[in-house]
N, C-alpha and C positions, 0 to 999 in steps of 0.2 A: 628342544621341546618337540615331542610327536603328536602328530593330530592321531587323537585316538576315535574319537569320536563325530558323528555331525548328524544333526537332529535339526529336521524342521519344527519352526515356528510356528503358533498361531497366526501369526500375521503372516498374509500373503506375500509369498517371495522371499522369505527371508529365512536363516539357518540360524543354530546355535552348535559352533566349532568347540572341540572338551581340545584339550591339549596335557599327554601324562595324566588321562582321568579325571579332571579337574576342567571346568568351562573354562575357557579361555576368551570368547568374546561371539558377540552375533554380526551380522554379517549378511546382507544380500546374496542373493544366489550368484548373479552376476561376478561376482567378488570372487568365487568360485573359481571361475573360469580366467576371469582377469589375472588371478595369481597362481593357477594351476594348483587349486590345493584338493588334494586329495588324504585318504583314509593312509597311514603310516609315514606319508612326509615330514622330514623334518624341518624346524622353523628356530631358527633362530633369534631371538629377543628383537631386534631391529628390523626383524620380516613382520614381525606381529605387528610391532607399531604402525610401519607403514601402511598396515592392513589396513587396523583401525582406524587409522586419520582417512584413507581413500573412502572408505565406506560413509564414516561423516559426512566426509565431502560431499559425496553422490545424493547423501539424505539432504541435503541443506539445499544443492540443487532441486530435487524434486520438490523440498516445499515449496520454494521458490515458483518454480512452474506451477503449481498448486495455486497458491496465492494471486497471480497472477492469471491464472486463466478464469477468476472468480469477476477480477475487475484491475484496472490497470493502478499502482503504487507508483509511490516515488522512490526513490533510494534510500531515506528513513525508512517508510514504513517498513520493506523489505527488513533493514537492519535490525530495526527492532523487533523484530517475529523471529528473527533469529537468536538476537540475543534472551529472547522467551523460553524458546525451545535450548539455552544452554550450550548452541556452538563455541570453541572455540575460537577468540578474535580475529587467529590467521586462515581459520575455516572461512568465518565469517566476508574476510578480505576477498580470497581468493574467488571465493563464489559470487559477491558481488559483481566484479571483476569480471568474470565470467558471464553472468548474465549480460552484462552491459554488452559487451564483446557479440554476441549473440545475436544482439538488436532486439531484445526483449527491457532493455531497463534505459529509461531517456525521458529526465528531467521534464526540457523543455516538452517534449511529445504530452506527459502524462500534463504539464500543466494546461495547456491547449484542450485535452480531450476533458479535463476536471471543468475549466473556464465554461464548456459546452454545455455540460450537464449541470451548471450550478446558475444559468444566466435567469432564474428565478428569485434569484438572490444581488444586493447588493456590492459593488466593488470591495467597499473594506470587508464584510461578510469574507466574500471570496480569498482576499486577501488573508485576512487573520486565518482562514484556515491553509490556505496552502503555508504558509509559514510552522503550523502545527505539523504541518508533514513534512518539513525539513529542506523545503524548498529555497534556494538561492532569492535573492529579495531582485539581484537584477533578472532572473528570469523571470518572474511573475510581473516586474514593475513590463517588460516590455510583450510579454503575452496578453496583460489583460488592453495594452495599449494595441495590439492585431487584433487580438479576437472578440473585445467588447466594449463597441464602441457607444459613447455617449447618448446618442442616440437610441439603441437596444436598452442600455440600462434604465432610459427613460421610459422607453415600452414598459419594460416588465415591470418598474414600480406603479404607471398607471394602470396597470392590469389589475395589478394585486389589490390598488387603494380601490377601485372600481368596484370590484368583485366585496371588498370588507363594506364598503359603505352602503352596501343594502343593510349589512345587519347595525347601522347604525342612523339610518336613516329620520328616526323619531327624535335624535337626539338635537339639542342648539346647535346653531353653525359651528360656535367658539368651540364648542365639546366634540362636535364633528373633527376640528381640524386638530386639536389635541389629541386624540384618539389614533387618525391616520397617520400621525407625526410622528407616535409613540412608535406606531404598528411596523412602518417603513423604516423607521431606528434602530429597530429590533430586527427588519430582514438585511440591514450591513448596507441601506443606503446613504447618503452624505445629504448635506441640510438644505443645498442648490437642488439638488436631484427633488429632494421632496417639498421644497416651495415650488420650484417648478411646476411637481406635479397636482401640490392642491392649489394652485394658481385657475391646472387646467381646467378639473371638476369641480371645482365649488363657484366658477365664474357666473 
């Protein structure tokens, strides 16, 4: 097969290679260069392929960086946006693989920095959702055991019930404490945490 052709894209960076007058595949420009291909070369069936798979690859990578530079994943989420976009499974490996390698893709890291920004929220809260993102159950059991300790989680649920029981203030005590119980239930706190804390402000 000869490249007879090669026509940029709409989309920035990227070409569309004719082969024998007929498209043969798209392709970054990088790609280009990485295979030496130019206008009359000849290509072989097993040059093409390996074309194609590289240039997957490379795209799978940059979503990846993408994705991540929005806010930091786990190693599901990652997977799953891939298998979205319709990679290839050993694309899909490889590039994980690669990130990880990288120092851009680490479990423990992301559930630490998630633990940080969710300490508004209750531990099972917390818990049930890192499990939705594919996270190992001993790494959360012992990150949220470093990063959020019993104490913190007692803060923020007295903050929270603090803050809600102005707007319930006119209410009876018993409805009062049914209501924050409800409310604290529903932000992923545990039943010690919230006796504790209407312990504190209803004393």
């Amino acid at each position: 097969m000869k490249i007879t052709d090669i026509q940029e894209q709409k989309r920035k960076n990227r070409v569309n290679v004719y082969l024998d007058e007929r498209f043969g595949f798209g392709a970054a420009k990088e790609i280009l260069v990485d295979f030496d291909l130019y206008l009359g070369k000849e290509l072989a069936p097993e040059e093409v392929e390996k074309i194609i798979k590289q240039d997957q690859a490379n795209k799978a990578l940059q979503k990846c960086f993408r994705l991540l530079g929005l806010r930091p994943r786990s190693e599901k989420e990652l997977r799953d946006r891939l298998k979205e976009k319709q990679f290839d499974p050993k694309i899909i490996d490889q590039t994980i693989k690669k990130v990880a390698e990288l120092g851009y893709l680490n479990d423990a890291e992301f559930t630490r920095a998630f633990i940080e920004m969710k300490k508004s929220k209750g531990r099972i809260a917390i818990r049930l959702e890192l499990r939705r993102k594919g996270v190992d159950e001993e790494i959360i059991k012992d990150s949220l055991a470093k990063y959020y300790s019993g104490e913190e989680e007692i803060e923020s649920a007295l903050n929270l019930a603090q803050k809600k029981l102005r707007t319930y203030k006119k209410l009876p005590l018993l409805k009062i404490k049914q209501k924050l119980s409800q409310y604290l239930a529903s932000r992923g706190f545990g039943w010690d945490i919230i006796k504790n804390v209407l312990r504190q402000i209803l004393a």
